[in-house]
C-alpha positions in Angstrom: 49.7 87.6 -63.1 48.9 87.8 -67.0 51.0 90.4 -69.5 49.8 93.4 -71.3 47.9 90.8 -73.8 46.7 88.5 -71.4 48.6 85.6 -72.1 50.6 83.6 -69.1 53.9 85.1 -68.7 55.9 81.6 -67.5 54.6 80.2 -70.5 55.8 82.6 -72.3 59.4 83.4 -70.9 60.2 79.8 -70.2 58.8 78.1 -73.6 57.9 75.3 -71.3 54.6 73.3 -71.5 53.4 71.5 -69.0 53.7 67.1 -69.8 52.4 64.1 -68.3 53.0 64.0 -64.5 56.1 61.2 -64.4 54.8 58.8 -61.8 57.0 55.7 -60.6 57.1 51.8 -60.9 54.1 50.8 -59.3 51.3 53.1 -60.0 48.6 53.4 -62.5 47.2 57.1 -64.5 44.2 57.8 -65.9 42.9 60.3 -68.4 39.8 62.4 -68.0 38.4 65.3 -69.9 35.3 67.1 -67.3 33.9 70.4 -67.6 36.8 73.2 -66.7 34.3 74.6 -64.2 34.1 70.9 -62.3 37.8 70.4 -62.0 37.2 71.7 -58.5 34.8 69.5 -57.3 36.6 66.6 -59.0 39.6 67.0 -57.3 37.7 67.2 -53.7 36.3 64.1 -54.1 39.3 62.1 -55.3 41.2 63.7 -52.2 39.2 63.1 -50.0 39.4 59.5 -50.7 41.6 58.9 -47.9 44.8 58.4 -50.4 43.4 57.2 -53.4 45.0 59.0 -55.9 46.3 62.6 -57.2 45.3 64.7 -59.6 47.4 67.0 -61.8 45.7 69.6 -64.4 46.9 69.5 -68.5 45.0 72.7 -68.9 41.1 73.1 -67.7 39.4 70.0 -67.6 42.2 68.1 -68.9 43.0 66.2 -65.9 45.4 63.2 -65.1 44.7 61.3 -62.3 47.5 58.7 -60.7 47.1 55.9 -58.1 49.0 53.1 -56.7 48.8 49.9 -59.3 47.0 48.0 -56.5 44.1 50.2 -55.8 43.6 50.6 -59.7 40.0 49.2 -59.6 39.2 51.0 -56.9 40.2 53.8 -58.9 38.7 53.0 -62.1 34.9 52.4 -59.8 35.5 55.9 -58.4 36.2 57.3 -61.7 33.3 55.7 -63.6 30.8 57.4 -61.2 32.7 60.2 -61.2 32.6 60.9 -64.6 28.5 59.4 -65.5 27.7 62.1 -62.6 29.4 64.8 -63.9 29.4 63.8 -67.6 33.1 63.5 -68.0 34.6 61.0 -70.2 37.7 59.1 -69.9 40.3 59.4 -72.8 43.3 57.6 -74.5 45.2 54.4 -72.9 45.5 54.0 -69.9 49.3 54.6 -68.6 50.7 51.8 -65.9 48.6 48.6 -66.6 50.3 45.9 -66.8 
């Protein structure tokens, strides 16, 4: 539900913005930026990949994306097509290499 200006009221009220999903010991996030109007799509694919990873949204097609440390290749393969098919890029260091 928006205001009388159209902004996001819980943005608004609590001050809060949203952060970088805290993941634990162990797992691996990676940083893509995709058209907002493919976030949908994206996300199907990477759940349907029986456990792969999860995706949490920064703001349209700001997208982190978190797996277990050991399936990070498999990750980083999946991402890679993902993001030549769609023509998404990957940004900034990746979080949980080690």
């Amino acid at each position: 539900m928006r205001n009388e200006q159209g902004g996001c009221p819980l943005r608004e009220v609590t001050g809060k913005r949203s952060v970088l999903p805290r993941v634990g010991e162990g797992m691996v996030v990676r940083r893509v930026l995709l058209r907002a109007r493919d976030v949908v799509f994206f996300k199907g694919v990477v759940e349907a990949s029986e456990g792969l990873a999860a995706v949490f949204a920064e703001g349209g097609g700001d997208l982190h994306v978190a797996a277990p440390m050991d399936r990070a290749a498999e990750l980083d393969a999946m991402l890679a097509e993902l993001c030549a098919e769609l023509g998404a890029v990957r940004l900034g260091s990746d979080v949980g290499n080690r």
